[in-house]
N, C-alpha and C positions, 0 to 999 in steps of 0.2 A: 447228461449235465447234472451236475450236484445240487444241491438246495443252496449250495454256500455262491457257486457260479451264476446261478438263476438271481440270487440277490446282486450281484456285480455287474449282470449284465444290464438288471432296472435299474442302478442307478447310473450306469453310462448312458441310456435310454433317456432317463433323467436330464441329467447336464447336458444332453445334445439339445433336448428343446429349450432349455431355459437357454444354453447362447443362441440357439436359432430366434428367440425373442427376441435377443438383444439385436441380432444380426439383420432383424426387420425393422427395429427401431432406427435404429443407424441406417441403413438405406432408405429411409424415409425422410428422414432429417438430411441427406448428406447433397451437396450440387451436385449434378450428374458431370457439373466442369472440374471436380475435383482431382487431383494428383496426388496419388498418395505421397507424404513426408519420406519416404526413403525414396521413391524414386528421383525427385528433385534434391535432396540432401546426401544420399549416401551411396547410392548409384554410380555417380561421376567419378566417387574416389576407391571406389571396393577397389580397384585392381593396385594400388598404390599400398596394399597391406604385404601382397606377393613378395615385393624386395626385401622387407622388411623381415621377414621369415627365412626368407632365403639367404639374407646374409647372418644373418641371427645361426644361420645351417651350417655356413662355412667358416666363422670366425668365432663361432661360441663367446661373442664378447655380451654379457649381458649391459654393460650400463650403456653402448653403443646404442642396441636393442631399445633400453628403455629411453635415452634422450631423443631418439629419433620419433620414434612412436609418440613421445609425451608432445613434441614440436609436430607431429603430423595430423596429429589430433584436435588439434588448436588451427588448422587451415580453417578448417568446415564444423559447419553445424553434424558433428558426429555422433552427439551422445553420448559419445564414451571418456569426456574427459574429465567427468566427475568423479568424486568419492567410489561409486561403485566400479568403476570401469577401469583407466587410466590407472589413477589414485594404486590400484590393487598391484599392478607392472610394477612402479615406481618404489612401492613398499617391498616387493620380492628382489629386488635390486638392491635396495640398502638391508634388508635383514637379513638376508640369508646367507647362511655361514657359509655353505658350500654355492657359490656361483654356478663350479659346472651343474653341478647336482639341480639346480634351479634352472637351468639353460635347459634340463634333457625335461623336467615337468612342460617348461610353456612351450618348448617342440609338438610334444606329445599334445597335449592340452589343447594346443590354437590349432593343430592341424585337424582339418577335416574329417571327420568318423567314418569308417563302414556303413555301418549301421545303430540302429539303435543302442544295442548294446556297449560295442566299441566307444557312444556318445556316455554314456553312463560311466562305462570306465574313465574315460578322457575324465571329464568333472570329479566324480572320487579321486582321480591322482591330485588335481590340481584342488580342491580340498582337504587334503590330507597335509598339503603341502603347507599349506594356509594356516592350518592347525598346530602344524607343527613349527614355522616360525612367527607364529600368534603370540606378542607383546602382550597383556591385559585385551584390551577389546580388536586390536588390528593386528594383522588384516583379518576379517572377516569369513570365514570358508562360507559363506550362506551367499559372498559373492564370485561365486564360482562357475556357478550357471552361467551368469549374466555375461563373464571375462572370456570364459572358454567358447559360449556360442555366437558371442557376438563375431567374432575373427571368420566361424563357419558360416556364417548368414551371408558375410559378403563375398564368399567363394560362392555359396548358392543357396542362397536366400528363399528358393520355393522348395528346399530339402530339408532346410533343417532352421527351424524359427527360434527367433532369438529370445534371452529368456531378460527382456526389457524388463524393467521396475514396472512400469505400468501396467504390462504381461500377467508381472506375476500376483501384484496386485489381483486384477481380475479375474487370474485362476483361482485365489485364495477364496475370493468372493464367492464363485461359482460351485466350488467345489469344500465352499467350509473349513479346508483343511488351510494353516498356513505353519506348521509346525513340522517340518521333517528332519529327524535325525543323520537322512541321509540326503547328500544333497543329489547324489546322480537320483533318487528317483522324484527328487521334483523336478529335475530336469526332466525326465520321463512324464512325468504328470504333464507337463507344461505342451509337452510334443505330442502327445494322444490327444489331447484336448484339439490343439489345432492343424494335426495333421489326418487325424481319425474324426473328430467329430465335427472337424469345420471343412477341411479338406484343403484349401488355402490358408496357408499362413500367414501372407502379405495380409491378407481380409481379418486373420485371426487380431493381427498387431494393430490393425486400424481399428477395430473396434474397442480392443483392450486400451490403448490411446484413446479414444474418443468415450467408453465408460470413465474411464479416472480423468479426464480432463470436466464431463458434465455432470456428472454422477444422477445419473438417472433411473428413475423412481419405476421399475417394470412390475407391473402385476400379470401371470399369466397363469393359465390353466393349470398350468405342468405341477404349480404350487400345490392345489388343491389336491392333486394327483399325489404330492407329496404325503397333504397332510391323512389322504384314503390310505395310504401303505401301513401307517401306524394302528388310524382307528380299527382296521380289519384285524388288528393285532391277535392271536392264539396265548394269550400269557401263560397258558399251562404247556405248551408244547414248542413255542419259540424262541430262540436263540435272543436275548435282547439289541447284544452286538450286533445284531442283523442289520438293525434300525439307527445306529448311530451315525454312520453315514451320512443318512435323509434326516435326521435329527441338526446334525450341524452344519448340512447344507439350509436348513429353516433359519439356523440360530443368525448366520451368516448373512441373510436375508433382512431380516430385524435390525440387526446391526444397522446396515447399510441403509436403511428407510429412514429408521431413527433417525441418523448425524444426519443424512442431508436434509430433511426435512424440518432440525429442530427448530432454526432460526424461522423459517417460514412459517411455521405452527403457530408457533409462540406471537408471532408481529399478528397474524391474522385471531387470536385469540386475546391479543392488549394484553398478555403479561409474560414472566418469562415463564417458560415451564420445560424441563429435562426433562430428554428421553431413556427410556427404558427397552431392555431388551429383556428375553424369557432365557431362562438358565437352560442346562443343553439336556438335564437328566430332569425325570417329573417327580422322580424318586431317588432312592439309592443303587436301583437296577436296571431301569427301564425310561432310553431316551423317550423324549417327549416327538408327538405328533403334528404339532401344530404350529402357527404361528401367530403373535400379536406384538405390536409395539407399543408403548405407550408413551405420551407426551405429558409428563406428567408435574403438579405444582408442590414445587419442593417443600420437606419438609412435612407432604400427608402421606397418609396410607397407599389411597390410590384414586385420589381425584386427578383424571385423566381424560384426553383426546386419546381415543382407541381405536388401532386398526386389530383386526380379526379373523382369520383365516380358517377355513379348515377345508374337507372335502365335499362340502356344498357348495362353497362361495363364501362372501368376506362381510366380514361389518364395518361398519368407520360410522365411531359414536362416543361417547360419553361413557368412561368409567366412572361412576358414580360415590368413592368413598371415600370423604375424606378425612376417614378414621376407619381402626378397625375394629370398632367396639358392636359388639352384639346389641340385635335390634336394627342396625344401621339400614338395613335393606328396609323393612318398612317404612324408616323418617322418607326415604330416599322417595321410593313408590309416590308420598303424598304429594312430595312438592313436582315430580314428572305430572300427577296427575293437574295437577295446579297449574301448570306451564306446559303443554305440551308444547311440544313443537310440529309440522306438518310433516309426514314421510318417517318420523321418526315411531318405532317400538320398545318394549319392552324386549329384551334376547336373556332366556335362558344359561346360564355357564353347564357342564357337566355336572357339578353338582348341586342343583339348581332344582325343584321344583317351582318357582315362578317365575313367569316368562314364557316365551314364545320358543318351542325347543327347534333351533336351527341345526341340530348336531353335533353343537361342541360338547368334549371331553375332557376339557380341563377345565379349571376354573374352580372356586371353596363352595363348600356348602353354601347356597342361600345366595351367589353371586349373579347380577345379571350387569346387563351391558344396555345401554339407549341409545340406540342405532338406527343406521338404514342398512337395508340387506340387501345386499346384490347375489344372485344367484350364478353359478361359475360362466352360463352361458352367457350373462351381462359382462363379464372381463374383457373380453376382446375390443368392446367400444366402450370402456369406460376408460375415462381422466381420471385416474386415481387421486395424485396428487391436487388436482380443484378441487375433489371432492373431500380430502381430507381437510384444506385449506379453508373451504363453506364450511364444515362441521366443524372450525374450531369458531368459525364467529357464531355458527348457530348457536352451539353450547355455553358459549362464553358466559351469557347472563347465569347459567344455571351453576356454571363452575363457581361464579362470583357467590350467587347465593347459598352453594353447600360451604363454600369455603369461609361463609360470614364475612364477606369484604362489604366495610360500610361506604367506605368515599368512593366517588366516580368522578371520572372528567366532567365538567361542566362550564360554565360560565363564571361561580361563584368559586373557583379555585384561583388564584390568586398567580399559582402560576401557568394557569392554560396558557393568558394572552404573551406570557412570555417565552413560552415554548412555541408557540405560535410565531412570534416573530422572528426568534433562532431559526426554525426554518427556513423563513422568507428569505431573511437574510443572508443564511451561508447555504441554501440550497441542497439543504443537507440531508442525504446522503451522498456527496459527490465521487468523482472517481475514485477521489483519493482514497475519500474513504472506504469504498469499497476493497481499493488496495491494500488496504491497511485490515481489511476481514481476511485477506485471501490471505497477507502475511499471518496472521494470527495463526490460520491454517497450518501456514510452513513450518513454522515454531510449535505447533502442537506436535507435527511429524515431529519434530528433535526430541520433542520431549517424552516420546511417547513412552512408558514403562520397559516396552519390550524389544526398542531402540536405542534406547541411551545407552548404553554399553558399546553400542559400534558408533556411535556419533561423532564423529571427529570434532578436538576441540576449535578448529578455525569455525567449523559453522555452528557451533555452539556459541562463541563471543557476538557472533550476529546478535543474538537473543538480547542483549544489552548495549550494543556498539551502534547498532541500528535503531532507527527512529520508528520503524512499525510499529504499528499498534502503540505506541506512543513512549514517549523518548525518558529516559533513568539519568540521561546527564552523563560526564565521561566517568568510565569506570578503569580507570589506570592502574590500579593495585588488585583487581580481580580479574583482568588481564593480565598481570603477570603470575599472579597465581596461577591460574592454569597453563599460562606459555613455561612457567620452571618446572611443575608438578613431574616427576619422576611417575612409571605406570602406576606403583602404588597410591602414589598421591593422588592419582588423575583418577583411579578409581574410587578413591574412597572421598573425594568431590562428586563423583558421578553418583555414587550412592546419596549424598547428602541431596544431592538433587532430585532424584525418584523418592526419597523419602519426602522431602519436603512438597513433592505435586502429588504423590499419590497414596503418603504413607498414610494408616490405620485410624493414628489418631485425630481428634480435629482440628482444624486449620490454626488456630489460637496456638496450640498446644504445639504443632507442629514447625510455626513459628518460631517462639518461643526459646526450644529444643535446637534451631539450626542458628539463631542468633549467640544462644548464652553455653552450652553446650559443648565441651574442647573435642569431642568425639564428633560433632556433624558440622562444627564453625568451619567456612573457608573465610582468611583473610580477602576482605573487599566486598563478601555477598554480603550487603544494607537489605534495609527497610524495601528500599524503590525497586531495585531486582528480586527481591524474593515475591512483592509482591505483582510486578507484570508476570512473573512465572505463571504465580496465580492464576492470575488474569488468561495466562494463554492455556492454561487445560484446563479451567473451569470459569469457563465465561459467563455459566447462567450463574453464577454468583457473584465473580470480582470484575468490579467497574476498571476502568482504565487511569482510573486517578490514585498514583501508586503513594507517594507519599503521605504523609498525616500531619506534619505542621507544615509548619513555611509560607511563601503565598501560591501554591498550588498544590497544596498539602487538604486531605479530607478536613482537618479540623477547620479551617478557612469556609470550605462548601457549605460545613454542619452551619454555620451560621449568618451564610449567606442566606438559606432554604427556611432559617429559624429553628433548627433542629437543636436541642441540648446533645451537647459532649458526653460522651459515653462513660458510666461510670467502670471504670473497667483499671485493672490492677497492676496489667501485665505490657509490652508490646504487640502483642499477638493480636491480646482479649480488643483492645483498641482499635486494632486495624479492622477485625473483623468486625466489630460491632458499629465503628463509623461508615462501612463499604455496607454492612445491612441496612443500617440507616436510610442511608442514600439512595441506594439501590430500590427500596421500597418505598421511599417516597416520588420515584421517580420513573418505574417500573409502567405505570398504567400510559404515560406517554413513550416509553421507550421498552415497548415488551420485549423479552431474549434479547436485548441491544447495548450490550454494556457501553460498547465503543459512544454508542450513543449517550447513555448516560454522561460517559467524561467529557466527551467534545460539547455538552452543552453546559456542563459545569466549570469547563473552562470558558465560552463563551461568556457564560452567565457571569463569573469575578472578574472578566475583565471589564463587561458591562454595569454590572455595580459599583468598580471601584474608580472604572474612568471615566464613566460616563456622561457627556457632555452637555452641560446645559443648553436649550436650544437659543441660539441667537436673537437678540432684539431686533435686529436691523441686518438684513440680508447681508453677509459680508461680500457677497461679487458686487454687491452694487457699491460698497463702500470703494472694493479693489478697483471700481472702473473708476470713481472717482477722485481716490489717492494717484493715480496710475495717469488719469488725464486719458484714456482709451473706451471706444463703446461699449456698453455691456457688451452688446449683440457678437461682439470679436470676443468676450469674454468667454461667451455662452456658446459659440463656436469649438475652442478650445477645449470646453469638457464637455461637449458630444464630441471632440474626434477622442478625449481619454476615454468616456466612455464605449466608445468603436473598439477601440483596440491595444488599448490600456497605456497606452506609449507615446507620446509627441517628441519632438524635435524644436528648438527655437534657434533658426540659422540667418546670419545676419554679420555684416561688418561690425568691427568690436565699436561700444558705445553707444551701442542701440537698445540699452535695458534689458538685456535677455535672461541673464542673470537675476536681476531686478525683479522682473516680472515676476518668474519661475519661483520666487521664494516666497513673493508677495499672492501668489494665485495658490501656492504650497500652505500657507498659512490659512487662506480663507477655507484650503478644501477639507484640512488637516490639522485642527487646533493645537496638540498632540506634537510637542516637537522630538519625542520618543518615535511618533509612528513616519516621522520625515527627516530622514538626514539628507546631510547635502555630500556628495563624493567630489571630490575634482580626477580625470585621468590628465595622465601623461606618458609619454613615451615610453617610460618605464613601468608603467602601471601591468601588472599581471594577473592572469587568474589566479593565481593563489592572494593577490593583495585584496579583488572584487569578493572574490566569491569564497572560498577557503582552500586551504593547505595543509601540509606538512612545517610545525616553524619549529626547532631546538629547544630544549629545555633542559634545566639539570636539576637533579634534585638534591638533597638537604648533603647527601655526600657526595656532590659535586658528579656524578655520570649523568651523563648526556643521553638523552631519547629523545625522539620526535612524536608529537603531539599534532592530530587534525584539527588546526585553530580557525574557527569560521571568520569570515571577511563580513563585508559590513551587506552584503546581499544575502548571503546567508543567517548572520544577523536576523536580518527586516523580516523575512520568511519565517525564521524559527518565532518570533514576534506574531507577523501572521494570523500562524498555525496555533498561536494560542488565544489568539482574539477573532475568530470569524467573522465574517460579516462585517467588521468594521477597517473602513478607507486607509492603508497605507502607500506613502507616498514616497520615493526617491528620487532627489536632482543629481544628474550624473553631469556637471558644468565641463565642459571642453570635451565631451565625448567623440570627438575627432581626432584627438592628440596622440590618443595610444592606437594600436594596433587591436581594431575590433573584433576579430575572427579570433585571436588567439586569446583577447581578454575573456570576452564573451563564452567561448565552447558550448555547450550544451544550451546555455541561454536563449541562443537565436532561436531554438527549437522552443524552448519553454516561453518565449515573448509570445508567440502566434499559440502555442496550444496549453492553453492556464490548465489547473488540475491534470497535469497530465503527468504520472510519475517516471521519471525517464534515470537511469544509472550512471552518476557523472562519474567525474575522473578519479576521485579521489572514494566514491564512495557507491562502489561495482557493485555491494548487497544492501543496500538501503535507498533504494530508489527516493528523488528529492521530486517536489514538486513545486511550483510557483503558484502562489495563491493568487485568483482573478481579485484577490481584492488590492493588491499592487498594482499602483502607478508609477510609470517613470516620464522623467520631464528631463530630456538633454539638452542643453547648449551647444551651438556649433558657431565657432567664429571662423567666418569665412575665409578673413583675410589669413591664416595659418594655415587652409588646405581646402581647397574647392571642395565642393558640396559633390561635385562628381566623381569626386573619388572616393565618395562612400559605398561601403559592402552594400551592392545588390539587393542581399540578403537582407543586412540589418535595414535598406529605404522600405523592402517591401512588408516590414515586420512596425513600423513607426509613422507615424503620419508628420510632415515636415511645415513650420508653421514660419514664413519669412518674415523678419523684423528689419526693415530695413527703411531710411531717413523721408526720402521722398515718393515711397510707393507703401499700399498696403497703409495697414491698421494702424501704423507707426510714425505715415505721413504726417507731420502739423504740431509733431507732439512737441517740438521746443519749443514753436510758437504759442500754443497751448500754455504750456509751462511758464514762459516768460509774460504771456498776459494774465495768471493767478498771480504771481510773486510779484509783478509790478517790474520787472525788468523792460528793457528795452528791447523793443518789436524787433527794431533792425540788426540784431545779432542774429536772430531765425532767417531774416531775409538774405543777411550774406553769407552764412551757412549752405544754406539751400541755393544757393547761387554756385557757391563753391563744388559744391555734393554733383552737382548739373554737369559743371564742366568734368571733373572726375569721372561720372559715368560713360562723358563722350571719351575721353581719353583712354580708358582702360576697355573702354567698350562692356558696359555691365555695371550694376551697383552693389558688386561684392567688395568693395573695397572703398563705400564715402566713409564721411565722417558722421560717427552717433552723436544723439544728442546729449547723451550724461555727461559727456567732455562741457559743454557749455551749459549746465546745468547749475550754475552757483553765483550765491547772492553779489547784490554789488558790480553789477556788470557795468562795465567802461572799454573805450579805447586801451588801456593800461591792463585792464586783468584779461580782455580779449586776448592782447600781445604773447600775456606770459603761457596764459594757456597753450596758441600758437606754439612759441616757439619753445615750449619744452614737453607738450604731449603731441600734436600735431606733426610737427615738422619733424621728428623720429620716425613719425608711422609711417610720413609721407618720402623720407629718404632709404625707408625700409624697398616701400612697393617699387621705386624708378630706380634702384640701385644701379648706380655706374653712367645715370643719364642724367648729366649736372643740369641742362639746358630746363629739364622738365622740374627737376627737383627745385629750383630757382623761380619755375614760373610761382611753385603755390607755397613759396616762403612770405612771409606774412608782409614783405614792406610791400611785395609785388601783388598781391592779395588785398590790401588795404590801399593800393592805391588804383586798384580795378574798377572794388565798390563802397570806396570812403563816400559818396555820393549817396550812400542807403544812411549813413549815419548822421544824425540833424548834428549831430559837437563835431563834424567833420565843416559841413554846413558853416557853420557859424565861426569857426577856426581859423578859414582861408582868406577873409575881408584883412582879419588885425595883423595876420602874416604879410598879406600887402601894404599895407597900412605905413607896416615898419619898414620892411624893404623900400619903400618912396622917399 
């Protein structure tokens, strides 16, 4: 065996135990009731690919081929009907000049391999193919692997494993490398991994799903073993190449600790701090040995949370510098000496005489590290991640005082107690928001430098059409810019876009260059999208508050917080310097948390600007007493909103329900922004409640359609910019329409608040309904029994009856009529009337309310007219076709029942005698 084999076969040696880590972690973590995702997902349909192929064999019809396929794809959770999979069919269908010539590639391609080799060919053909009818960035040949082996996995799946996204994610990881020229040998890569070093591929794909799903933090021996292959280095007689391998398998490691760890670092350290990974060479010849990450506070040298590695075991400690100015190791020394901490030392770097020499080989003249040191035999039961997460609060004081930070949280900050009560209030960090990290995520993949060239522009509009991570407003002209862009155009938008997240120079300038600029301008990219860009590939610097005027504009917050406006010359210089502003005055409550920073600076201007003085006089007590009803019923009412955020007021018409609902809206919700009132009806739709698609034309008269929010969508996007504080909705007749089809997704969103769910109109931007929404419906009875309410929506609402002689509602005329000074006996013949109604219809869904008899001046005379032009309609409504009954409660028949309750009745019938004698 060669000296060049000998090095191939340690680092397959290598990568077999670091996934055997991972493949112990994952079985530790995993239910033993588990099922793996393809056997319940893709199992049931593997043999349903056969036809497809086979007729794809006999009729060479390729768009047959692909409509079928694209429609068979879409039955089941398959995986393959995205951009990488599907997506790739669909585009060799429409580009390719030669059809047959494409029909004998995905023959070839999707059938099954020999062997290895034969799999390598298959993929080259079907990349080459890719290559050669490649548009500007599509189709992609690097999704060839994925296309060609996925077809073979469902022919036999423990032969030949599929080269998933997620797959190959984790090969990249494991093996450093994510850059190959050729694709059949990352297919090859991908297959030795997990058919030689794992030996099960169904186990290979679970794990690679379950690492990219939790991204988890492994530390194991095999590292250390890494970083022995280096130190033992021969520099006079060793091939450097030898070592690059093990070098970018280290670098790949770092990487991965770094991102997922920053956020957590940083919360647990109080401020934000970016991670850092080690370059792959130490020099201009000779990869590097070792590994460390750093979390470190922007803007120094190298003040940092430090992990450590090498061939003895690891450090996780304090990098000390934050400057690089000679001498600095001494200041450093006194104040360690001054502050120790317990368990903590002094650690040598390689070149290093002070300190405690643990081994390391890298590191500058004079550098050490303040750590704790674990020796490699300590790895196997160590919590890495706790331990990194302790060491950032341990260090934190000492970060603050190398770094000269004079303020801290306390009491005499001005705005603890109101960061304090923002929490309380909107419970914050809630799902959403978490949803709304994980989208940040998603959108960092689009934007990533070494992706954006394959990104398709549909999921590129998400990044501004969608609400994650927080919403830009419609962007209708930068939309069509990229839906018309020709491939040149599209790419030379694409460029403007890696330049502007990632290019050279500073964000100001970079700015600047993509607004004013006829070479990097796209029509429609503002202020608000260049600056969420920002926001989503560099979060440890841009807050989520994209604009600069307006009233959700930075210049707004600057002076909510009392901060002076930035003197700044430029658009750029401004934005940057009001989001540093911000950012660092707000930094020690919301360390590495930008999202957090904006959601509480939106909190915070809605709370300065509307914030409500508190009431003299309890308004429920005022509303039971305008209302004529007991607090106790009042206070009933919002414990069930508080329950379950939803009531119902159901009741024959005239029984105040309306009334109430606006009157109990007012006391809960001063705020007649944060309560509107909806009426449904029959015709009432989802697109009219919640939003739609409505017509529009523009200035030269063509017509597009626009997603115009309804007045629920409204109240939420409202909301979402005010936390924490009470909004209210009356939906009066919520019986009238058709619930299940108004509602949709709602019924789900009533029972589960913060929960983000994918409505109809808007598949990638998941909506959610704030627990700070209440709704209060009306239902009158007499229009549709209460019975024949959805299921769904009874069990989703608590139902509150209003009804003449039972319940909270009983007495309320009489009530009514002895304030005003009217007369008693209009309640008593009412309530007389209401009695026989119930016996008659059997139920008191159909008496008479009190608001009908609620007005001044009451006599025999205004009784009548009332009667007989609101009453006597209702009442020939309900008996329709039965004269006998409708006649009994026509008013002369009704007045001469219980003319006997009325004293001018009384007194009437003597001088009527009188005359007739």
């Amino acid at each position: 065996m060669t000296h060049h084999e000998d090095v191939e076969v340690q680092e397959r040696e290598f990568q077999r135990r670091w996934h055997e880590a991972h493949v112990q972690r994952f079985a530790a973590g995993v239910d033993k009731s588990y099922v793996p995702w393809r056997d319940t997902n893709i199992a049931p349909h593997a043999d349903e690919a056969r036809p497809f192929l086979a007729a794809l064999r006999k009729s060479r019809d390729l768009s047959a081929f692909q409509a079928g396929t694209d429609k068979w794809v879409r039955t089941f959770t398959s995986g393959f009907a995205g951009a990488a999979g599907q997506m790739i069919i669909n585009q060799i269908n429409k580009i390719s000049p030669d059809p047959d010539a494409a029909v004998s590639v995905l023959l070839d391609a999707l059938t099954t391999p020999t062997d290895l080799d034969d799999a390598m060919r298959k993929v080259r053909l079907l990349a080459d193919h890719l290559e050669s009818i490649r548009v500007g960035a599509h189709p992609s040949p690097k999704r060839a692997p994925f296309v060609a082996s996925y077809y073979w996995g469902l022919d036999d799946p423990k032969a030949w494993p599929v080269a998933w996204p997620k797959s190959t994610l984790y090969l990249d990881y494991c093996t450093g490398t994510a850059d190959y020229d050729d694709q059949g040998v990352r297919y090859a890569a991908l297959y030795r991994h997990a058919m030689d070093l794992d030996g099960d591929p169904i186990r290979f794909e679970q794990v690679a799903a379950w690492w990219a799903d939790t991204q988890p933090v492994v530390i194991d021996e095999v590292l250390c073993d890494r970083a022995a292959l280096r130190e033992g280095a021969n520099k006079a007689h060793d091939d450097p190449e030898q070592y690059r391998a093990n070098a970018r398998a280290l670098v790949a490691v770092a990487h991965h600790i770094g991102a997922s760890l920053e956020a957590r670092v940083a919360e647990s350290a109080g401020r934000t701090l970016k991670w850092n990974k080690p370059a792959l060479m130490w020099d201009g010849v000779w990869p590097r040995g070792d590994l460390w990450v750093d979390w470190r506070v922007p803007t120094s040298y190298g003040l940092a949370v430090r992990v450590w590695l090498n061939g003895r075991g690891l450090a996780i400690g304090l990098r000390p510098y934050p400057d690089g100015d000679a001498g600095g190791t001494e200041r450093v020394l006194k104040l360690l000496e001054s502050h120790p901490l317990p368990g903590y030392e002094v650690l040598a770097s390689g070149g290093s005489r002070i300190g405690k020499d643990v081994g390391f080989i890298g590191g500058g003249s004079g550098e050490v590290i303040y750590a704790r040191w674990f020796g490699r035999e300590a790895l196997g039961s160590l919590d890495a991640v706790n331990q990194v997460l302790q060491t950032a609060r341990d260090v934190a004081p000492l970060i603050a005082e190398l770094n000269g930070d004079t303020e801290i949280i306390d009491r005499d900050d001005d705005l603890a107690p109101i960061v304090a009560e923002f929490r309380e209030s909107t419970g914050y960090p809630t799902p959403g928001h978490e949803h709304d990290k994980a989208t940040r995520r998603d959108f960092a993949k689009l934007l990533d430098p070494d992706d954006l060239a394959i990104v398709d522009r549909v999921d590129l509009r998400r990044i501004w059409n969608a609400g994650g991570y927080g919403g830009t407003g419609p962007m209708s002209i930068l939309n069509t810019s990229l839906r018309d862009a020709d491939e040149a155009e599209y790419h030379r938008i694409i460029e403007t876009f890696r330049y502007l997240c990632w290019g050279d120079d500073s964000p100001a300038t970079r700015i600047d260059r993509v607004l004013d600029e006829d070479s990097l301008r796209v029509k429609g990219l503002g202020e608000s999208v260049i600056m969420k860009m920002l926001a989503i590939t560099h979060p440890e610097q841009f807050i989520t508050v994209y604009p600069y005027t307006g009233p959700k504009g930075k210049l707004r917050m600057l002076k909510l917080l009392g901060i002076s406006a930035p003197e700044a010359t430029s658009i750029g210089e401004r934005q940057v310097a009001s989001n540093d502003a911000l950012r660092a005055r707000l930094d020690r409550y919301f360390p590495g948390d930008a999202l957090g920073v904006g959601a509480f600076l939106y909190w915070y201007a809605e709370r300065g600007e509307g914030h409500e003085p508190q009431p003299t006089a309890d308004p429920l007590d005022e509303l039971a007493e305008e209302a004529l009803v007991d607090r106790a019923f009042i206070d009933d009412v919002v414990a069930l909103l508080e329950d379950k955020r939803q009531v119902v007021f159901y009741g024959p018409p005239g029984t105040g329900k309306t009334y109430f609902a606006r009157k109990l809206a007012e006391a809960l919700v001063p705020d007649a922004e944060r309560r509107p009132v909806v009426q449904f009806h029959p015709s009432t739709s989802y697109e009219d409640f919640f939003e739609g698609y409505r017509p529009e034309t523009d200035a030269e008269g063509v017509m597009s359609y626009r997603l115009q929010r309804g007045p629920l969508a409204e109240l939420a996007a409202r909301a979402s910019d005010a936390p924490g504080r009470r909004h209210l909705m009356i939906i009066d007749e919520i019986n009238r329409a058709n619930l299940p089809k108004v509602l949709g997704e709602m019924l789900f969103l009533f029972e589960y608040r913060n929960t983000p769910v994918r409505t109809l109109y808007r598949p990638d931007d998941p909506f959610e309904l704030s627990k700070d929404i209440w709704f209060i419906g009306t239902m009158n009875t007499a229009d549709r029994s209460i019975a024949l309410v959805d299921a769904a929506l009874r069990r989703r609402f608590h139902f509150v009856p209003f009804f003449p002689n039972h319940g909270p509602m009983a007495g309320l005329l009489d009530r009514w009529l002895k304030r005003e000074g009217e007369p008693a006996w209009v309640g008593e013949l009412v309530a007389q009337v209401n009695d026989e109604l119930e016996q008659e219809l059997g139920g008191p869904h159909l008496q008479l309310g009190p608001s009908h008899f609620m007005r001044p001046g009451l006599d025999k005379d205004v009784l009548r007219r009332i009667w007989e032009y609101d009453i006597e309609p209702f009442i020939e409504d309900q008996f329709f076709g039965d004269a006998p009954r409708i006649d009994r409660f026509r008013f002369a028949q009704v007045w001469g029942r219980f003319s006997d309750l009325a004293p001018e009745s009384i007194t009437a019938e003597p001088a009527s005698d009188e005359a007739g004698g």
